[in-house]
C-alpha positions as CSV (number, residue, x, y, z in Angstrom):
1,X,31.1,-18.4,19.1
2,X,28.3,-18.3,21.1
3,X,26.1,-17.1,18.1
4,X,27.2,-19.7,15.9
5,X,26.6,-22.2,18.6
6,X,23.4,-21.1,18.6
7,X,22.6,-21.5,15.1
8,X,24.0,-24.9,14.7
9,X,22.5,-26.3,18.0
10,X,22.1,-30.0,17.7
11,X,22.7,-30.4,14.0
12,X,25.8,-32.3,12.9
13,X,28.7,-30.3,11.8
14,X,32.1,-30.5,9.7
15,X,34.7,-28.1,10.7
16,X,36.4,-26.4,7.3
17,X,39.5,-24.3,8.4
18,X,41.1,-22.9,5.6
19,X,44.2,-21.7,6.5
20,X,44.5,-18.6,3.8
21,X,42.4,-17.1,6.8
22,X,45.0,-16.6,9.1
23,X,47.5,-13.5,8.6
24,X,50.4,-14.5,6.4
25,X,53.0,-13.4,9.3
26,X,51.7,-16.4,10.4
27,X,50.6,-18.6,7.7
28,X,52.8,-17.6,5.0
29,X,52.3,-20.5,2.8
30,X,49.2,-20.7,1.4
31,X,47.7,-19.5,-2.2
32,X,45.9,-17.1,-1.2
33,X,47.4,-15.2,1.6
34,X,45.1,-12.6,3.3
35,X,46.9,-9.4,4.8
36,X,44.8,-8.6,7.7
37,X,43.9,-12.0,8.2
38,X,43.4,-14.1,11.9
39,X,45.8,-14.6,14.4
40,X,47.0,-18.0,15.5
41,X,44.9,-17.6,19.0
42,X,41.8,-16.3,17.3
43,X,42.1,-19.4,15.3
44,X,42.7,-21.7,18.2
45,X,39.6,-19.7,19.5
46,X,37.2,-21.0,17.0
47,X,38.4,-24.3,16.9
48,X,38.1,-24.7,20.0
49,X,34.9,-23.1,20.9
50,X,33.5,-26.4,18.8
51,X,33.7,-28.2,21.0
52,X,30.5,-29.9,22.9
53,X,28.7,-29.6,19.2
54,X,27.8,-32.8,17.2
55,X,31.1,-32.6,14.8
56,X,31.2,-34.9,12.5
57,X,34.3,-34.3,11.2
58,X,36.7,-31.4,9.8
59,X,39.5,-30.5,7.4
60,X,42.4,-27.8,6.9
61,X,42.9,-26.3,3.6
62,X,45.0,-24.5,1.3
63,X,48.8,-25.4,2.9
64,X,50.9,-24.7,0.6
65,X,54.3,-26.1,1.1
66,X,56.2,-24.5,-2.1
67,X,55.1,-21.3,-0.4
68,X,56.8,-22.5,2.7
69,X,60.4,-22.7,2.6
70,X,60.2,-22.9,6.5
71,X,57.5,-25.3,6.9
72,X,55.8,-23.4,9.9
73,X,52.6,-23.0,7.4
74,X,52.8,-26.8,7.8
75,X,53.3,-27.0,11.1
76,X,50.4,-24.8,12.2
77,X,48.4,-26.8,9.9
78,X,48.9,-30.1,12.1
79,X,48.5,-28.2,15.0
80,X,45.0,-27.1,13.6
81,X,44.1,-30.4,12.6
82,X,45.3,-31.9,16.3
83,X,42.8,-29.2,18.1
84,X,40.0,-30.3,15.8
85,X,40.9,-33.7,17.0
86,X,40.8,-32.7,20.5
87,X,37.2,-31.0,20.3
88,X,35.2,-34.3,18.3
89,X,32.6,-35.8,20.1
90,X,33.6,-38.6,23.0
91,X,37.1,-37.2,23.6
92,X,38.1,-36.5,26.9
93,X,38.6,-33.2,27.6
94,X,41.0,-32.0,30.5
């Protein structure tokens, strides 16, 4: 993170996270699912290494919930969304 920190520096940035990045044994429902992929902490990692850059926004992509009979796809999408939430500009950080 540190490198890409470095490269964005103070230039406004949108967070992308497309979930077909993570492994499936986590993020099973998605179109593309990538064997191999992230973990859920690696994720969380990136996310949250954002923060205290000029974000200007962000979005999740690529849930797909007939691909998740369970719904934890879904449910790791919110959770994404939440932490990109928690690391935008002016909000308090504990």
């Amino acid at each position: 993170m540190s490198q890409v920190r470095e490269r964005i520096g103070t230039t406004p940035a949108y967070i992308s996270f497309d979930i077909d990045g993570l492994d499936p044994s986590f993020a099973g429902g998605t179109g593309t699912p990538e064997i191999g992929g992230l973990t859920v902490p690696q994720g969380l990692e990136i996310i949250r290494g954002c923060r205290g850059l000029d974000l200007v926004g962000g979005d999740r992509a690529e849930v797909a919930p007939p691909y998740d009979p369970a719904g934890n796809t879904a449910l790791l999408g919110a959770n994404l969304l939440y932490e990109m939430l928690c690391v935008l500009p002016g909000v308090p950080h504990r």
